[in-house]
PDB file with one MODEL, atoms N, CA, C and O in Angstrom:
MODEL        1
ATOM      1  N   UNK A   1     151.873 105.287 119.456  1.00  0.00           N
ATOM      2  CA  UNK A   1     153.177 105.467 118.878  1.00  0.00           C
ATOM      3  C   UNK A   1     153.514 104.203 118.080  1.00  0.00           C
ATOM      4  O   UNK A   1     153.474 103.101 118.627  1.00  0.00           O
ATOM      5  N   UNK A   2     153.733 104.303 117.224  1.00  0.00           N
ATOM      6  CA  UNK A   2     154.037 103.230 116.020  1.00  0.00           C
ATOM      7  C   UNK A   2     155.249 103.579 115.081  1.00  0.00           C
ATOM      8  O   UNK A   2     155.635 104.726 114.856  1.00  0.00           O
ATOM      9  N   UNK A   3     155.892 102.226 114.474  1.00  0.00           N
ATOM     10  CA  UNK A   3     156.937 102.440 113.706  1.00  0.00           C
ATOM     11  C   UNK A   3     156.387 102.715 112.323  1.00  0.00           C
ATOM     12  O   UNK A   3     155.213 102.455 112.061  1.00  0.00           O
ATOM     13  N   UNK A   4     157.273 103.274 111.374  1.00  0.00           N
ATOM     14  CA  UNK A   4     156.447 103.865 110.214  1.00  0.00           C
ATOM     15  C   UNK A   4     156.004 102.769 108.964  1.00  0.00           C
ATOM     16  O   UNK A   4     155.539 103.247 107.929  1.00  0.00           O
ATOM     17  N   UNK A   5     156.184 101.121 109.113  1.00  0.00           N
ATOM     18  CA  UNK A   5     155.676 100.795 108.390  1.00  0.00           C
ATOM     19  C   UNK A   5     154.330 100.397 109.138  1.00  0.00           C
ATOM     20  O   UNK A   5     153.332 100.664 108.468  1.00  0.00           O
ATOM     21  N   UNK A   6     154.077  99.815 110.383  1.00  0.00           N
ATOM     22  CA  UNK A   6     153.041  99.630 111.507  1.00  0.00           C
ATOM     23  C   UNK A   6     152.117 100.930 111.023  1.00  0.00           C
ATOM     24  O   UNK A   6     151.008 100.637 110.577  1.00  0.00           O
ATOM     25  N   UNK A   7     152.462 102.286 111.069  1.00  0.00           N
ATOM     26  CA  UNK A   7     151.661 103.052 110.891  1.00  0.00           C
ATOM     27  C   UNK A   7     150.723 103.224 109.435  1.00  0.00           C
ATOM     28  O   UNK A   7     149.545 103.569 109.530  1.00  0.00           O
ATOM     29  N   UNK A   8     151.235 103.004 108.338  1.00  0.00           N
ATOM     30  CA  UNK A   8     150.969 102.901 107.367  1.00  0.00           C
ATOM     31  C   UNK A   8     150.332 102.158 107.317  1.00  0.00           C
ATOM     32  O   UNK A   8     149.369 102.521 106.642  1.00  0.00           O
ATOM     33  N   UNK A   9     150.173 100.644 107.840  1.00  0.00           N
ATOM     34  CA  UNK A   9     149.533  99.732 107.765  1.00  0.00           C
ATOM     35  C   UNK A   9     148.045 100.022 108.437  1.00  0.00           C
ATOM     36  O   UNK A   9     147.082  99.808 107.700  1.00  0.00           O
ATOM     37  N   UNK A  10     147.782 100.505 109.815  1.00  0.00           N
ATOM     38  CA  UNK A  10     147.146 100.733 111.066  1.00  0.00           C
ATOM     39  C   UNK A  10     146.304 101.939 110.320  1.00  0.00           C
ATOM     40  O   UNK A  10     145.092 101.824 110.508  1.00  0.00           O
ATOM     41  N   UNK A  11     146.703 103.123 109.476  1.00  0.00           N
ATOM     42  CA  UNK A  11     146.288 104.146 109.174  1.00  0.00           C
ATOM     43  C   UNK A  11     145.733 104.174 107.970  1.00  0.00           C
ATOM     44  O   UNK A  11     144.639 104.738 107.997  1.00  0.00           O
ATOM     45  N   UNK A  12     146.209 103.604 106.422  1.00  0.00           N
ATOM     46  CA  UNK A  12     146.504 103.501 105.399  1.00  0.00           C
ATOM     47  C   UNK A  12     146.108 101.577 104.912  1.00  0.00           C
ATOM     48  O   UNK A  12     146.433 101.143 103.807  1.00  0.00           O
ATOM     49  N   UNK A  13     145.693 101.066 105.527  1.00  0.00           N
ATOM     50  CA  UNK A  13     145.854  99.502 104.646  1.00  0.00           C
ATOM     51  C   UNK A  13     147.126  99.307 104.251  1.00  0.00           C
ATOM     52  O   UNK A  13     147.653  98.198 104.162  1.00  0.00           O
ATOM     53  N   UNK A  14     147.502 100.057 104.076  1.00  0.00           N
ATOM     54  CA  UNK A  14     149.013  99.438 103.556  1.00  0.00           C
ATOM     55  C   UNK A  14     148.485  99.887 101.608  1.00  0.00           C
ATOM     56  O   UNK A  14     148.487  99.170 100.607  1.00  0.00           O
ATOM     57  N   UNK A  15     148.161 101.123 101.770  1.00  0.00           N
ATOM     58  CA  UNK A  15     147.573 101.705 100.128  1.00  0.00           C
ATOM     59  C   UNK A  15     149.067 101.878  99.558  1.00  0.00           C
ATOM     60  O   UNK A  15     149.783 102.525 100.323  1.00  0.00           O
ATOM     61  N   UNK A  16     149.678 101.445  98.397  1.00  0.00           N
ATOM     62  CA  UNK A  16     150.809 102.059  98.189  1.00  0.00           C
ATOM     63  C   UNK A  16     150.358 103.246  98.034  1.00  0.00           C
ATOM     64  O   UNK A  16     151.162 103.789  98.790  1.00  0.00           O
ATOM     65  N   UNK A  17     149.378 104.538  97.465  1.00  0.00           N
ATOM     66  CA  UNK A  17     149.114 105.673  97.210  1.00  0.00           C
ATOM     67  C   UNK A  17     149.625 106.442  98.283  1.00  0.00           C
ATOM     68  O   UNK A  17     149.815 107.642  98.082  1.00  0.00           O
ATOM     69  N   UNK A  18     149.970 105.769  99.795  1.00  0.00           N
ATOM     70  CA  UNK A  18     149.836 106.575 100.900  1.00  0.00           C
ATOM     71  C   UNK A  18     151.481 105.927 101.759  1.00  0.00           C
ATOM     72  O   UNK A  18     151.864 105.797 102.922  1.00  0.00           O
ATOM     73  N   UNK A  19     152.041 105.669 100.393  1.00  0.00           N
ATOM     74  CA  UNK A  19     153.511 104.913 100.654  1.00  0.00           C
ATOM     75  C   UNK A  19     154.755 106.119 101.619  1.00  0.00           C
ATOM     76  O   UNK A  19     154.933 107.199 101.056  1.00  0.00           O
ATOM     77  N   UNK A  20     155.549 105.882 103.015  1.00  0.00           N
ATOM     78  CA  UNK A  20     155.941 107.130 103.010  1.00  0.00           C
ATOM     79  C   UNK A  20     155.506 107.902 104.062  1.00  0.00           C
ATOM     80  O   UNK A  20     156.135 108.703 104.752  1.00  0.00           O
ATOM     81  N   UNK A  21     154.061 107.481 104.109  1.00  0.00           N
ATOM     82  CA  UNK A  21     153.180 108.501 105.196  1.00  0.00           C
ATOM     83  C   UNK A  21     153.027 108.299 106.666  1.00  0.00           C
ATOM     84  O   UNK A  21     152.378 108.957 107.479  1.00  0.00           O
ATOM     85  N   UNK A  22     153.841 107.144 106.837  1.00  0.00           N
ATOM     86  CA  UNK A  22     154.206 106.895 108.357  1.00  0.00           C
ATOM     87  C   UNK A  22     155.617 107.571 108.961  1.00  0.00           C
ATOM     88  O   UNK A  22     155.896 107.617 110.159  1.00  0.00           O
ATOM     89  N   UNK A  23     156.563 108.159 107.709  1.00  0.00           N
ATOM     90  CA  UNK A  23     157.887 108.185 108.264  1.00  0.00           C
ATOM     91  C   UNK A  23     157.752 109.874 108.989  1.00  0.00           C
ATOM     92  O   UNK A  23     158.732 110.615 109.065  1.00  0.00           O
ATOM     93  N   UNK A  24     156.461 110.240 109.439  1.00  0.00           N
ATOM     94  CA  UNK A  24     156.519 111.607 110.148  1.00  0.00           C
ATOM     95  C   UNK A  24     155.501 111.749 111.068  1.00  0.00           C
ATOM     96  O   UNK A  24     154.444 111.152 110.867  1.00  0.00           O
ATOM     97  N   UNK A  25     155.675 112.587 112.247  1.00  0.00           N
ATOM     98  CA  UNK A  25     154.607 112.421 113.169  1.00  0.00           C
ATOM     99  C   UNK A  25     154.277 114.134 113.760  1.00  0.00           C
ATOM    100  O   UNK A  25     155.161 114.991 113.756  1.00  0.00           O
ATOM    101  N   UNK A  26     152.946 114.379 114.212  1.00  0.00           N
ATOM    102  CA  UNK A  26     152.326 114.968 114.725  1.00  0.00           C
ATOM    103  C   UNK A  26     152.771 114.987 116.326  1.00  0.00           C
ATOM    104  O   UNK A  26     153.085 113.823 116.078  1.00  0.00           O
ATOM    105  N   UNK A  27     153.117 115.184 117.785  1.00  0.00           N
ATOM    106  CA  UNK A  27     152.583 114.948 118.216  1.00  0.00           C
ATOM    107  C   UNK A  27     152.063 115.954 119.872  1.00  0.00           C
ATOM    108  O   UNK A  27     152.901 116.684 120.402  1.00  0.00           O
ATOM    109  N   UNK A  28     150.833 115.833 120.386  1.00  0.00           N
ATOM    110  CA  UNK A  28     150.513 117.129 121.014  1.00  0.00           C
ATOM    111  C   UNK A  28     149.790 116.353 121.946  1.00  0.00           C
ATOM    112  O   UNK A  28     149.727 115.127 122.037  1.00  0.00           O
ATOM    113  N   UNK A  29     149.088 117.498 122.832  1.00  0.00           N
ATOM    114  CA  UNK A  29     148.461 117.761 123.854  1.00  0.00           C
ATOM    115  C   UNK A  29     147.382 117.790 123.592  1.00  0.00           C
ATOM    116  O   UNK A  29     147.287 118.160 122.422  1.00  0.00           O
ATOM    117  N   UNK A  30     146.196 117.557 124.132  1.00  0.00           N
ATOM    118  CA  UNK A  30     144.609 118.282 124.251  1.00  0.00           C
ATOM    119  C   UNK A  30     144.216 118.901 125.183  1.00  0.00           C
ATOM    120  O   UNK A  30     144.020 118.256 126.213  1.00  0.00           O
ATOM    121  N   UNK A  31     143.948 120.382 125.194  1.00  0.00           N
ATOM    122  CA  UNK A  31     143.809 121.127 126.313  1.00  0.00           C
ATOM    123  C   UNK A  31     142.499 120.670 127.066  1.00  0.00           C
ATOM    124  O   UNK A  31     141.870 119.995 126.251  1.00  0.00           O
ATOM    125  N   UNK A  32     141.798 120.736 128.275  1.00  0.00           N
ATOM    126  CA  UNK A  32     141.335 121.095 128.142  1.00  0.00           C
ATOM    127  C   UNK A  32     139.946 121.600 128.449  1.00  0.00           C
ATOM    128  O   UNK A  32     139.805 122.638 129.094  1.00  0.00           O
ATOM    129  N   UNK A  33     138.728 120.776 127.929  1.00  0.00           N
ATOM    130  CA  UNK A  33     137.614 121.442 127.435  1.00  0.00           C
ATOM    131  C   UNK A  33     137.030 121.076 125.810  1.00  0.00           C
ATOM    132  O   UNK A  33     135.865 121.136 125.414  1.00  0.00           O
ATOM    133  N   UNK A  34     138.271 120.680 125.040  1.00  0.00           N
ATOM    134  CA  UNK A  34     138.052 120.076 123.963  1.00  0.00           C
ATOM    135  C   UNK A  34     137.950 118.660 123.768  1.00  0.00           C
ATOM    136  O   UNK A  34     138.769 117.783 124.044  1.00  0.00           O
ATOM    137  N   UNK A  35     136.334 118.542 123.026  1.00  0.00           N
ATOM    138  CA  UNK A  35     135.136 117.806 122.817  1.00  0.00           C
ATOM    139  C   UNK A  35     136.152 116.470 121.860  1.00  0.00           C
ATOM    140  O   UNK A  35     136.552 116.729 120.725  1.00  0.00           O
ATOM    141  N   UNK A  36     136.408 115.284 122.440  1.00  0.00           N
ATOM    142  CA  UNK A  36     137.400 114.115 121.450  1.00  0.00           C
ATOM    143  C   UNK A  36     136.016 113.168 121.933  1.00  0.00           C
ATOM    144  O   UNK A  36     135.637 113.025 123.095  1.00  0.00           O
ATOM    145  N   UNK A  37     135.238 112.435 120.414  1.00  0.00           N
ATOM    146  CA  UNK A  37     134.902 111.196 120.340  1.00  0.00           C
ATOM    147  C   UNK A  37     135.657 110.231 119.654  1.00  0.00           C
ATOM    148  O   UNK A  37     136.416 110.297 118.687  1.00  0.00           O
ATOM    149  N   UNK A  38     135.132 108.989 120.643  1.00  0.00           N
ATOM    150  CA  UNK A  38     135.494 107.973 120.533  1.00  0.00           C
ATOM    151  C   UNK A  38     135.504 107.513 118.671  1.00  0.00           C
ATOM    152  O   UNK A  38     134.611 107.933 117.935  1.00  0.00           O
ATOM    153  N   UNK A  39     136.861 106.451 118.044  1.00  0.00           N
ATOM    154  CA  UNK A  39     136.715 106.370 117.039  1.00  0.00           C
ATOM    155  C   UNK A  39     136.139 104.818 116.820  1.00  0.00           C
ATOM    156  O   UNK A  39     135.228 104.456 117.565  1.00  0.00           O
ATOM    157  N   UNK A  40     136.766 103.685 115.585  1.00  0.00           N
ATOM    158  CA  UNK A  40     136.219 102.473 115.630  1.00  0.00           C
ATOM    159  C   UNK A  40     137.451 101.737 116.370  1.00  0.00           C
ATOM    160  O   UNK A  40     137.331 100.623 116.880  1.00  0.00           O
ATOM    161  N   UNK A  41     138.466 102.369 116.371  1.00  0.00           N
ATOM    162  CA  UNK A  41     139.952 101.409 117.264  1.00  0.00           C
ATOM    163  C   UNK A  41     140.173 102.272 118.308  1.00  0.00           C
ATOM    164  O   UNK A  41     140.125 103.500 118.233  1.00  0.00           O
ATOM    165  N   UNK A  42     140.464 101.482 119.485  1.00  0.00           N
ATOM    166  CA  UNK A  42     140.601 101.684 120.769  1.00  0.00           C
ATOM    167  C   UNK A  42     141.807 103.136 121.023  1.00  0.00           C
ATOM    168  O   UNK A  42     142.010 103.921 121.949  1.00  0.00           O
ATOM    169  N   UNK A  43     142.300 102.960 119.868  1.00  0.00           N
ATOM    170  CA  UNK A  43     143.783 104.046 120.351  1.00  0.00           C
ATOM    171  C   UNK A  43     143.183 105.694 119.246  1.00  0.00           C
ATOM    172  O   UNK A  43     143.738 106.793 119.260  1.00  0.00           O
ATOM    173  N   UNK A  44     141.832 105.256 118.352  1.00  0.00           N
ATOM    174  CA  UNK A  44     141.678 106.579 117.693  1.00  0.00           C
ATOM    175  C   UNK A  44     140.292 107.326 118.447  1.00  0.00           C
ATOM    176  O   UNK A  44     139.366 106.782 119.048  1.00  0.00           O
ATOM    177  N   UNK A  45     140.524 108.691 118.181  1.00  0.00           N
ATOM    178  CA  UNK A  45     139.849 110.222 119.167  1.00  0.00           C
ATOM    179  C   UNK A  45     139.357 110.297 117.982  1.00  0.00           C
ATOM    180  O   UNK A  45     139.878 109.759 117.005  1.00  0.00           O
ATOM    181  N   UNK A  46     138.081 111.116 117.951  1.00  0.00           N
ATOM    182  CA  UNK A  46     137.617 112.484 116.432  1.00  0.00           C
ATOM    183  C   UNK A  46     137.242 113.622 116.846  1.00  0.00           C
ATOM    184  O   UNK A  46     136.332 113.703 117.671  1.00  0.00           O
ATOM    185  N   UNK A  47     137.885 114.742 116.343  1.00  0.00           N
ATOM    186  CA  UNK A  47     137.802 115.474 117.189  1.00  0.00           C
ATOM    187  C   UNK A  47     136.827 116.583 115.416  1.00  0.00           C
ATOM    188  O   UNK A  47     137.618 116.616 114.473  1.00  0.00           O
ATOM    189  N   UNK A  48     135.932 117.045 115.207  1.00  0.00           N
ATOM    190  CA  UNK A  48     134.873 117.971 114.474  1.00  0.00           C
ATOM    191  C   UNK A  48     135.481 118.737 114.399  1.00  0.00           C
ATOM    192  O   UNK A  48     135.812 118.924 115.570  1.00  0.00           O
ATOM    193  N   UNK A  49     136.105 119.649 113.654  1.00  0.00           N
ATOM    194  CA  UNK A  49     136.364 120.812 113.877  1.00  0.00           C
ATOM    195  C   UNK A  49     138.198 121.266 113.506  1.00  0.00           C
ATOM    196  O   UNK A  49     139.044 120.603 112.906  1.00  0.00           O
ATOM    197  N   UNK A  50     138.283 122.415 114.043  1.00  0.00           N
ATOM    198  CA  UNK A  50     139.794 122.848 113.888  1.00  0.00           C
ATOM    199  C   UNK A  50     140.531 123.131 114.905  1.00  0.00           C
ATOM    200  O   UNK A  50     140.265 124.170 115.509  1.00  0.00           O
ATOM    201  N   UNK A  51     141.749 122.215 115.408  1.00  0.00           N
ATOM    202  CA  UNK A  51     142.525 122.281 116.244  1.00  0.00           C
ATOM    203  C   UNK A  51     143.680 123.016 116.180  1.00  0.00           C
ATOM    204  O   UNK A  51     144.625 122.823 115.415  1.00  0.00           O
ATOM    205  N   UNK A  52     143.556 123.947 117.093  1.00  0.00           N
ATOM    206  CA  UNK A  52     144.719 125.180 117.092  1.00  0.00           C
ATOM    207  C   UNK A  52     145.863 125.410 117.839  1.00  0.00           C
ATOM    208  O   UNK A  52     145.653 125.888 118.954  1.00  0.00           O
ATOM    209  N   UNK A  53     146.757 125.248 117.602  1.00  0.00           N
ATOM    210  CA  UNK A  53     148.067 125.014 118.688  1.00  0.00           C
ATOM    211  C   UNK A  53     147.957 126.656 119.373  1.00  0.00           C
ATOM    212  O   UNK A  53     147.869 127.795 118.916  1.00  0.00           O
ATOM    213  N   UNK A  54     148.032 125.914 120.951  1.00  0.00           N
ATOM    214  CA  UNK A  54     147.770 127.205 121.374  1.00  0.00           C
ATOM    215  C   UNK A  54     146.290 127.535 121.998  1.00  0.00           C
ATOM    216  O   UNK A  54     145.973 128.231 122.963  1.00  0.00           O
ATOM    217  N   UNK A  55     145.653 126.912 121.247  1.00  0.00           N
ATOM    218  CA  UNK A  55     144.393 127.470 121.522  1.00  0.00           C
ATOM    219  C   UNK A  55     143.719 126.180 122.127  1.00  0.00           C
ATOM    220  O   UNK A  55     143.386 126.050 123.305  1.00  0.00           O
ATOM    221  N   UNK A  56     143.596 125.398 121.286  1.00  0.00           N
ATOM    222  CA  UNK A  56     142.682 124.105 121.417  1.00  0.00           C
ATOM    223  C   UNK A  56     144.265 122.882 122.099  1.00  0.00           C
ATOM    224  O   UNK A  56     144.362 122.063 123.012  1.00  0.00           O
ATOM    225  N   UNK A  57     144.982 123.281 121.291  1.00  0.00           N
ATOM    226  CA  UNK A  57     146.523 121.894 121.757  1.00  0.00           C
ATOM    227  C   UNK A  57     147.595 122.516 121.856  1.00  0.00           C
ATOM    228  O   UNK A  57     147.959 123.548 121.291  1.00  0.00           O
ATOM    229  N   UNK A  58     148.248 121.687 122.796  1.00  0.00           N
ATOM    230  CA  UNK A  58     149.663 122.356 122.595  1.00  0.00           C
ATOM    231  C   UNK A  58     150.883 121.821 121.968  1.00  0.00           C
ATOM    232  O   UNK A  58     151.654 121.633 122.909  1.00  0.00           O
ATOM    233  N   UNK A  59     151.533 121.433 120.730  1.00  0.00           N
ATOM    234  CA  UNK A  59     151.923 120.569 120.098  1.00  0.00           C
ATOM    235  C   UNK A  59     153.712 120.137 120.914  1.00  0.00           C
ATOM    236  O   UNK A  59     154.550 120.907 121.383  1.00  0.00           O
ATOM    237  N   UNK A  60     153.725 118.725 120.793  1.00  0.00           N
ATOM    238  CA  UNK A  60     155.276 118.645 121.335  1.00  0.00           C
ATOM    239  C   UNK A  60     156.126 118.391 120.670  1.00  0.00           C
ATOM    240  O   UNK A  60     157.149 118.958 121.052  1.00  0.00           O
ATOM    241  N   UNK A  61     156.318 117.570 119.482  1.00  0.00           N
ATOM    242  CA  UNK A  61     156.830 117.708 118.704  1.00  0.00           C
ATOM    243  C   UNK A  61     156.536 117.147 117.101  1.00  0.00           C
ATOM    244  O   UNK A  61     155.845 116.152 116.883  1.00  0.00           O
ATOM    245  N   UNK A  62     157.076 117.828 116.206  1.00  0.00           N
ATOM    246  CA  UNK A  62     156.802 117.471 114.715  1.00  0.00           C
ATOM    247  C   UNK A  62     157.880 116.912 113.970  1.00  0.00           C
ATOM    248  O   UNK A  62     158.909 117.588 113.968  1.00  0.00           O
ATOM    249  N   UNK A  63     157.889 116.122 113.503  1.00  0.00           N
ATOM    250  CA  UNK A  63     159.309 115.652 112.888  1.00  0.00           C
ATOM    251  C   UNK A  63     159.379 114.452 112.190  1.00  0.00           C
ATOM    252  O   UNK A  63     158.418 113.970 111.590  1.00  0.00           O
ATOM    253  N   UNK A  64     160.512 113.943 112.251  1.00  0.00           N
ATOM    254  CA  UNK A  64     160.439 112.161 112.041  1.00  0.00           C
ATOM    255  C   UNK A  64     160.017 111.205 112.480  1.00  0.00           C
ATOM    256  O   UNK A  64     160.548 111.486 113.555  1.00  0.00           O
ATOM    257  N   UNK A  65     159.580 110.363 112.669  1.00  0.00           N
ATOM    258  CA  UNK A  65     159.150 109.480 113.331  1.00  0.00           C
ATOM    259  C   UNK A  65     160.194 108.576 113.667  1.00  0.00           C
ATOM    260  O   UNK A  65     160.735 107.967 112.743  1.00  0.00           O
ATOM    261  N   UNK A  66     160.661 108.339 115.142  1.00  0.00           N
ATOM    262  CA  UNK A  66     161.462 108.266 115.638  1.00  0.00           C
ATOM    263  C   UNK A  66     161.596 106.864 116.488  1.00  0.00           C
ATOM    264  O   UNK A  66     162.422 106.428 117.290  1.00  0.00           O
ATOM    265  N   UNK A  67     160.264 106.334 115.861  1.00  0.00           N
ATOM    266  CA  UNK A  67     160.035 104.418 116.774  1.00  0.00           C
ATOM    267  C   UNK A  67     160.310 103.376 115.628  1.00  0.00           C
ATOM    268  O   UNK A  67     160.248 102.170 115.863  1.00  0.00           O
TER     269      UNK A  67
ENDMDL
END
């Protein structure tokens, strides 16, 4: 959970192209059974494939980013 310039930075370099793209968040569940590798930073998953609310996650909320 990050504030939206932290995120931009953490996600993005800090690209202005990607200016903006912290002020909203994803955020869910992993059911499961579904296959998450490890990324190059301690706090990122990769998950192959297509994640389905419902099926594969269960999402909690979508919105603003609120930290």
């Amino acid at each position: 959970m990050l504030n939206p310039a932290t995120a931009e930075q953490a996600l993005f370099a800090g690209n202005p192209a990607f200016k903006g793209k912290g002020n909203y968040v994803v955020e869910f569940v992993v059911r499961p059974g579904v296959t998450l590798h490890p990324g190059t930073q301690p706090n990122e998953f990769i998950h192959f494939g297509s994640l389905r609310n419902g099926r594969h996650i269960d999402i909690i909320y979508i919105g603003p980013n609120l930290f």
